[in-house]
C-alpha positions in Angstrom: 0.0 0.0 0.0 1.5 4.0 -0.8 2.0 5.7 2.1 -0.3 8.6 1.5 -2.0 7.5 -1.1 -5.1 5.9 0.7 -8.4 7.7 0.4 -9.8 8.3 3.4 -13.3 9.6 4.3 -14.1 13.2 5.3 -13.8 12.9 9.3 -11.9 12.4 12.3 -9.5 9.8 12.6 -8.2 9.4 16.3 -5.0 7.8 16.2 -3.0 6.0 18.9 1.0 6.9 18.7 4.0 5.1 20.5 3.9 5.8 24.2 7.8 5.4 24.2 9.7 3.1 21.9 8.8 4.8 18.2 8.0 1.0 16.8 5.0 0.6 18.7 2.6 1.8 15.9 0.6 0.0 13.6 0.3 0.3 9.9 -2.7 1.9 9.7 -1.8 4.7 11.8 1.1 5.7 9.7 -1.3 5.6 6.5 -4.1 7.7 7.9 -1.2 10.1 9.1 0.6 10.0 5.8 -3.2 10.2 4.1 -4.9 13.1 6.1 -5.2 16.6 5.3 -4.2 17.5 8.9 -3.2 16.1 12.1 -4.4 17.5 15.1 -1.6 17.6 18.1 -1.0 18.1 21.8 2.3 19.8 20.8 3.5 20.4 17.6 7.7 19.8 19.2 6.5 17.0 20.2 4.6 15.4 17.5 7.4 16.5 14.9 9.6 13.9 16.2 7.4 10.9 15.7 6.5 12.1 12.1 9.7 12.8 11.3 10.9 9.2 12.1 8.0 7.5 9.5 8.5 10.7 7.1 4.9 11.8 7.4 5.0 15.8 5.7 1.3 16.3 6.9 0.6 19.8 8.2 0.3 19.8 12.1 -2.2 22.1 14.2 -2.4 22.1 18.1 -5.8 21.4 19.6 -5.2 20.8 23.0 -6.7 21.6 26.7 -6.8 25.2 26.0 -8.9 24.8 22.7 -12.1 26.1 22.7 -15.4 26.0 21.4 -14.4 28.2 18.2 -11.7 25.8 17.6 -14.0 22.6 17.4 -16.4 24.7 15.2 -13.3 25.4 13.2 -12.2 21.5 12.9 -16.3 21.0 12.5 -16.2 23.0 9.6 -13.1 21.8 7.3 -14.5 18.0 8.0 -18.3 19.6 6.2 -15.4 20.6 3.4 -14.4 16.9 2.6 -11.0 17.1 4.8 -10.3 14.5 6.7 -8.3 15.1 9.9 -6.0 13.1 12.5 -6.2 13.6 16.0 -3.5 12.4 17.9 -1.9 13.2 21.4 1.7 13.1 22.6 2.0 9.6 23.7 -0.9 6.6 23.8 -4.5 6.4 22.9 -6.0 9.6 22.3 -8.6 11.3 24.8 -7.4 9.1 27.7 -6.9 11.6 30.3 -7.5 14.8 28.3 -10.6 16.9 27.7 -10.7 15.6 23.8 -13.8 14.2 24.4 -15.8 17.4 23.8 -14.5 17.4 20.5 -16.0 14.0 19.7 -19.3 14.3 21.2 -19.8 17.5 18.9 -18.7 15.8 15.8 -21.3 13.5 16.8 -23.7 16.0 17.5 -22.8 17.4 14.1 -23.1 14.3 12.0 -19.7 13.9 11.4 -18.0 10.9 10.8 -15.4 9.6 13.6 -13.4 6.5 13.5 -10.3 5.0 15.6 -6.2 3.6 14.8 -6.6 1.5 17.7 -2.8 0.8 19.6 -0.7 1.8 22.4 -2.3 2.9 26.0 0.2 3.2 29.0 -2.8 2.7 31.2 -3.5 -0.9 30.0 -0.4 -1.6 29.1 0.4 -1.0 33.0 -2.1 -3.1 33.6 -0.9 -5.8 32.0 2.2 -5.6 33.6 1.5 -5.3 37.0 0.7 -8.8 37.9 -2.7 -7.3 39.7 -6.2 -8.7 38.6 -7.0 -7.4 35.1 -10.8 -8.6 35.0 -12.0 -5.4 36.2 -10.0 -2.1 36.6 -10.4 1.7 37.8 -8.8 4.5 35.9 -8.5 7.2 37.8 -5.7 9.4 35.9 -4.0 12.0 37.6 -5.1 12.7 41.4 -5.9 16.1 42.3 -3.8 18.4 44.0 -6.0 20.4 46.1 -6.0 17.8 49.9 -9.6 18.1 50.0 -9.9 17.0 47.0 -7.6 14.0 47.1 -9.1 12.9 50.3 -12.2 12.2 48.3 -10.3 10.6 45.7 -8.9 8.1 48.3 -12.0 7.2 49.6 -13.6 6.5 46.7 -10.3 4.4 46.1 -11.1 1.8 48.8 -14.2 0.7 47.9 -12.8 -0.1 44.3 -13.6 -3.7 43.9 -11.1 -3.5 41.1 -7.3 -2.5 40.5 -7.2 1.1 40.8 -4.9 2.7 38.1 -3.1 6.2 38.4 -1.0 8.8 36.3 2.0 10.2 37.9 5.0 12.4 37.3 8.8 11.9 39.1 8.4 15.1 40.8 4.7 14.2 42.5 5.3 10.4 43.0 6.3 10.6 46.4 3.2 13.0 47.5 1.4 9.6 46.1 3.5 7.1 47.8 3.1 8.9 51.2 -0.9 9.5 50.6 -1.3 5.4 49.8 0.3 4.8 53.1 -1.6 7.3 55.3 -4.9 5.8 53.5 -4.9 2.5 52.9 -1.3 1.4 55.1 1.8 -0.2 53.7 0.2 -2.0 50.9 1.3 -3.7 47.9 1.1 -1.5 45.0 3.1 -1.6 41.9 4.5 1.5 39.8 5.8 1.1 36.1 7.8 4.5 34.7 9.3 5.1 31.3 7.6 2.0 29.9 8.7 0.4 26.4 11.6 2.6 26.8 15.6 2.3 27.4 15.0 3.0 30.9 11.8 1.0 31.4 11.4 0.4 34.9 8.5 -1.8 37.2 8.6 -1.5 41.3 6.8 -3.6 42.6 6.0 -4.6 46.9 5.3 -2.5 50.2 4.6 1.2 49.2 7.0 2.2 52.1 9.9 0.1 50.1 9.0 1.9 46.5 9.3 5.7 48.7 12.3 4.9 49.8 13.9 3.6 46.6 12.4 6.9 44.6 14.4 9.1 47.6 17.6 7.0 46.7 16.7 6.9 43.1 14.5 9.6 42.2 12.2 8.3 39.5 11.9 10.4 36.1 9.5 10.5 33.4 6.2 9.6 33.1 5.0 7.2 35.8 1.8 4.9 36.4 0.6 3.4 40.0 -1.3 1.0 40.3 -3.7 -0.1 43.5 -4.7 -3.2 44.3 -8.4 -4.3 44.8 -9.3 -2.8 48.1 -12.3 -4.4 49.1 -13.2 -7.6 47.7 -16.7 -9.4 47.2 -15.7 -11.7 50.6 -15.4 -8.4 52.8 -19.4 -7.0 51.0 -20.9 -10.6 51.6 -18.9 -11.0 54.8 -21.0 -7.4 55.9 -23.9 -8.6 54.5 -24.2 -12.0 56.8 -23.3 -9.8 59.6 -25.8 -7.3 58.8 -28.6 -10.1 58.6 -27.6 -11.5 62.2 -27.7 -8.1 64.0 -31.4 -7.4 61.9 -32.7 -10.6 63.8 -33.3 -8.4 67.0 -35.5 -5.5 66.0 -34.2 -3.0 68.2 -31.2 -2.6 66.0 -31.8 0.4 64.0 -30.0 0.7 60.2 -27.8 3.4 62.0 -27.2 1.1 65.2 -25.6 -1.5 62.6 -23.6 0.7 60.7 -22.1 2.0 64.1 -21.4 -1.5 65.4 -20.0 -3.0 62.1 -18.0 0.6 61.2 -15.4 -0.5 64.3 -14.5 -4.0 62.5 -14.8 -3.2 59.0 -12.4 -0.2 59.3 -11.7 -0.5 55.1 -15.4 0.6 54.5 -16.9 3.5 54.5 -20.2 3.9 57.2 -21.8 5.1 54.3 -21.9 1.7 52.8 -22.4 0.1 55.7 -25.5 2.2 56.3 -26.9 1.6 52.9 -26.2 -2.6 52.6 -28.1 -2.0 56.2 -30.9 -0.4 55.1 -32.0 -2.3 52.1 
């Protein structure tokens, strides 16, 4: 097949790029970058690299988090002129973790055609690696930095039933790795950094083990973390067959339960105490 010479439909084409190593990309994404009228980019520096590596000449434009509603009406407009149009982010899958979604759902809205390049993800790829269960998973992306606002993060961390999955940085990782420990303990976690590239690195064991290693070895790059199931379907049935013993005398009250069962089941939260309780 030409590169560039594939006819592609008027639309958006969002197209997953290498999330390190430059040889993690398939075919098709190089023709429908070759083929487009224009890619759409995080950062132009950064996508140069990548397209100057597979010789793609396409023109670049940035749409990124500070795009606005003009600009979509803009991209809206050139795909109701016949141009087909690439979107694709710095590293990974497209729209994981970025506000790119707004731009789909009004190309919907619009009647526009929208299609995928499936490929690389650094969020499942994590996942794959980190020898947690895979069947169901959290993404949580980056935590907040405001306290309050983690707090709530962290709670609704420990009721996952599933293996919680986070974005990082080198220079925020050990705000994480302290926060894990003051909320859930010294649990097992594991974080992967630089993945498919020269310095790939996994850590995995106690969380206290990985902070110390990042203060001897400060970890660089970009960084995932991921958390094991907190609560699993044993501790919610185990609540529930406790909850139907303490309903056999009829003096305990929904909130009476959730106080008595709050003490031994320290992982969750009274809230769901109080509502397996009341139903």
């Amino acid at each position: 097949m030409d590169k560039g010479n594939i006819k592609l439909e008027p639309g958006l084409y969002i197209v997953a790029t290498p999330i390190g190593n430059l040889d993690d990309i398939t075919l098709r994404a190089i023709n429908v970058m070759h083929s487009a009228d224009i890619i759409l980019c995080e950062n132009t520096k950064n996508s140069v690299k990548l397209l100057s590596h597979y010789g793609i000449k396409t023109k670049l434009s940035c749409y990124n988090d500070h795009s606005s509603g003009r600009d979509r009406g803009k991209i809206i407009s050139m795909i109701n002129e016949g141009k087909s149009i690439a979107l694709i982010s710095d590293a990974g899958t497209p729209l994981i973790s970025d506000p790119g979604y707004k731009l789909i759902k009004e190309l919907y809205e619009n009647g526009c055609y929208v299609t995928s390049c499936p490929g690389p993800c650094s969020a499942i790829n994590a996942l794959a690696m980190s020898g947690f269960p895979t069947d169901s998973f959290v993404f949580e992306g980056f935590l907040p930095l405001k306290q309050k606002d983690r707090t709530e993060k962290f709670e609704k961390i420990k009721l996952n039933q599933a293996t919680t999955i986070l974005f990082d940085t080198g220079n925020k990782i050990s705000k994480t790795l302290e926060d894990i420990i003051s909320y859930f303990g010294d649990i097992e976690i594991s974080v992967l950094r630089e993945m498919t590239k020269k310095f790939e690195e996994r850590l995995s064991g106690k969380a206290s083990n990985i902070l110390s290693h990042h203060a001897n070895t400060p970890m660089k790059g970009e960084i995932v973390t991921l958390i094991p199931p907190q609560i699993s379907n044993d501790d919610i049935e185990e609540v529930k067959s406790d909850i139907k013993i303490l309903k056999k005398d009829k003096s305990n009250s929904s909130k009476d339960i959730t106080k008595i069962l709050s003490f031994k089941y320290k992982k969750i939260s009274k809230k769901d105490i109080y509502d397996l309780a009341s139903k």
